[in-house]
C-alpha positions as CSV (number, residue, x, y, z in Angstrom):
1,X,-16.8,8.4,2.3
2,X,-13.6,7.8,4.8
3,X,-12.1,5.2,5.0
4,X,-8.9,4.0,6.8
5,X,-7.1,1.2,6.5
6,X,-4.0,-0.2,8.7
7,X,-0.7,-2.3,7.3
8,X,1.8,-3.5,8.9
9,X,3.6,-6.6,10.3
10,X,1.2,-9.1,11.7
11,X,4.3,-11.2,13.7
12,X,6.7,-9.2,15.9
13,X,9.5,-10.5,17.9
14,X,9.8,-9.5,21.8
15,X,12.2,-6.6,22.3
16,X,11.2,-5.7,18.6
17,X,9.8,-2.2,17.1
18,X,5.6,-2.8,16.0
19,X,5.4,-0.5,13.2
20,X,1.8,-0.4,11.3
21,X,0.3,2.3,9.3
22,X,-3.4,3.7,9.0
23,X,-3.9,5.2,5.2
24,X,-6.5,7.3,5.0
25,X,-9.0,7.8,1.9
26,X,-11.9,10.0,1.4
27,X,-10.7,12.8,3.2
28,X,-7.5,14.3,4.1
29,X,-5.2,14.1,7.5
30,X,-4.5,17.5,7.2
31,X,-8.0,18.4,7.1
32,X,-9.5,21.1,10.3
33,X,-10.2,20.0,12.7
34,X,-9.7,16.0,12.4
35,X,-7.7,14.0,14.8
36,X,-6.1,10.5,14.1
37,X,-5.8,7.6,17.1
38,X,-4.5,4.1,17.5
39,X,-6.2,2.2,19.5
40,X,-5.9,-1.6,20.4
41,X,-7.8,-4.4,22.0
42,X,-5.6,-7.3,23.4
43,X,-7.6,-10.6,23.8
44,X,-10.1,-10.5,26.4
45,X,-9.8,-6.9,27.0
46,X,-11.6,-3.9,26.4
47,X,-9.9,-1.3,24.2
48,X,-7.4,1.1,25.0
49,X,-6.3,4.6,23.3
50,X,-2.7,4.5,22.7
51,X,-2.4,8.1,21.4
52,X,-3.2,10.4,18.1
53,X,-2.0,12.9,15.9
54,X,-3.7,16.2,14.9
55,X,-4.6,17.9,11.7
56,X,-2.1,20.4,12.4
57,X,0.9,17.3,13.5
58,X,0.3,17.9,16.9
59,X,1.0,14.6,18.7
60,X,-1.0,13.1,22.3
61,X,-0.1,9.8,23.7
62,X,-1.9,7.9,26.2
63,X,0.6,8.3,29.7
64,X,1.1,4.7,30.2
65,X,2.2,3.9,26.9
66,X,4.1,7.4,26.0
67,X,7.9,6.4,26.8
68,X,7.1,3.3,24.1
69,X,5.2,5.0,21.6
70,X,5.5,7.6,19.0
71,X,2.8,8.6,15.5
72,X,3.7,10.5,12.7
73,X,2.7,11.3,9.1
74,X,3.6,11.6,6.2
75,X,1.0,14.1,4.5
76,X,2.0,13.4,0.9
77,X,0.8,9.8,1.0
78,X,-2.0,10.6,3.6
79,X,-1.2,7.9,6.2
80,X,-0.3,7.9,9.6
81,X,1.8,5.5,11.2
82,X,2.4,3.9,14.7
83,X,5.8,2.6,16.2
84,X,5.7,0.8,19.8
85,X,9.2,0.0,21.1
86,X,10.6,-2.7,23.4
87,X,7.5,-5.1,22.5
88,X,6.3,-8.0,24.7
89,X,4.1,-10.8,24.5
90,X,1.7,-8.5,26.6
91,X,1.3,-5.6,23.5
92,X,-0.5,-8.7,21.4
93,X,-3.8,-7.5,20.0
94,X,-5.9,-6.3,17.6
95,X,-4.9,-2.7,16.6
96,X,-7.5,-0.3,15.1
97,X,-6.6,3.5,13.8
98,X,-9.7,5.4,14.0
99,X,-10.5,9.1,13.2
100,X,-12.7,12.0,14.9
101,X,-14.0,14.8,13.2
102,X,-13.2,17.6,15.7
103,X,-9.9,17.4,17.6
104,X,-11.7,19.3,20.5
105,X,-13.7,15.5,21.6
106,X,-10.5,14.4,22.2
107,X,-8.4,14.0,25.5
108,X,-5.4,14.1,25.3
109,X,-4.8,11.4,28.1
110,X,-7.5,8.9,26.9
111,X,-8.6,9.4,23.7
112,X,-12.3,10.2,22.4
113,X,-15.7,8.8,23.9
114,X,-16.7,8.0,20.2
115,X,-14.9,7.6,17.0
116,X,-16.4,9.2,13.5
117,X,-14.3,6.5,11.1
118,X,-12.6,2.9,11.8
119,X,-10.1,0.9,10.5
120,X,-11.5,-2.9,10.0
121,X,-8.1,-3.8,13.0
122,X,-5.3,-5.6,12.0
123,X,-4.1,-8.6,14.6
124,X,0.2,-8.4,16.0
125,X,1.0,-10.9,17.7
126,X,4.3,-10.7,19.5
127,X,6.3,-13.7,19.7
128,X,9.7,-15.2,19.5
């Protein structure tokens, strides 16, 4: 069974650096053909793909987020991680990581259509 999970800071300061991570049990990251996405919902809003990282490291990032965002791994403790740069009060949400089986479903501008695994979200609020 697969299971991810995200950490991270739930309070972030404007101008500040989210960082949160997405470990991953039941199956590795390194595993063909899987892919590995954030993804966040702001309040009211529907959710938007922010970008993922590939069995094989390759990295995708949504275009309207790519000059703030970069994902990478760390394959010995099996998590991926998110950092989002220059945060505002408008990056507040709910952020989920969430997995996919075959890298192929993916886009690499928007993400997936459907997601095989989910992280339960964790909320970032960013605030002074």
């Amino acid at each position: 069974q697969v299971q991810l999970q995200e950490s991270g800071p739930g309070l972030v300061k404007p101008s500040q650096t989210l960082s949160l991570t997405c470990t991953v049990s039941g199956a590795s990251i390194t595993t063909s053909y899987y892919a590995w996405s954030w993804i966040r919902q702001p309040p009211g809003k529907g959710q938007e793909w922010m970008g993922a990282i590939g069995y094989d490291g390759s990295t995708y990032y949504s275009p309207s987020l790519k000059s703030r965002t970069s994902i990478s791994r760390d394959t010995s403790r099996n998590h991926f991680s998110l950092q989002l740069y220059s945060v505002t009060p408008e990056d507040t949400a709910v952020y989920f990581c969430a997995g996919v089986r075959e890298i192929d479903r993916l886009d690499t501008s928007f993400g997936a259509d459907e997601y095989d695994y989910w992280g339960q979200g964790t909320q970032v609020t960013v605030s002074s």
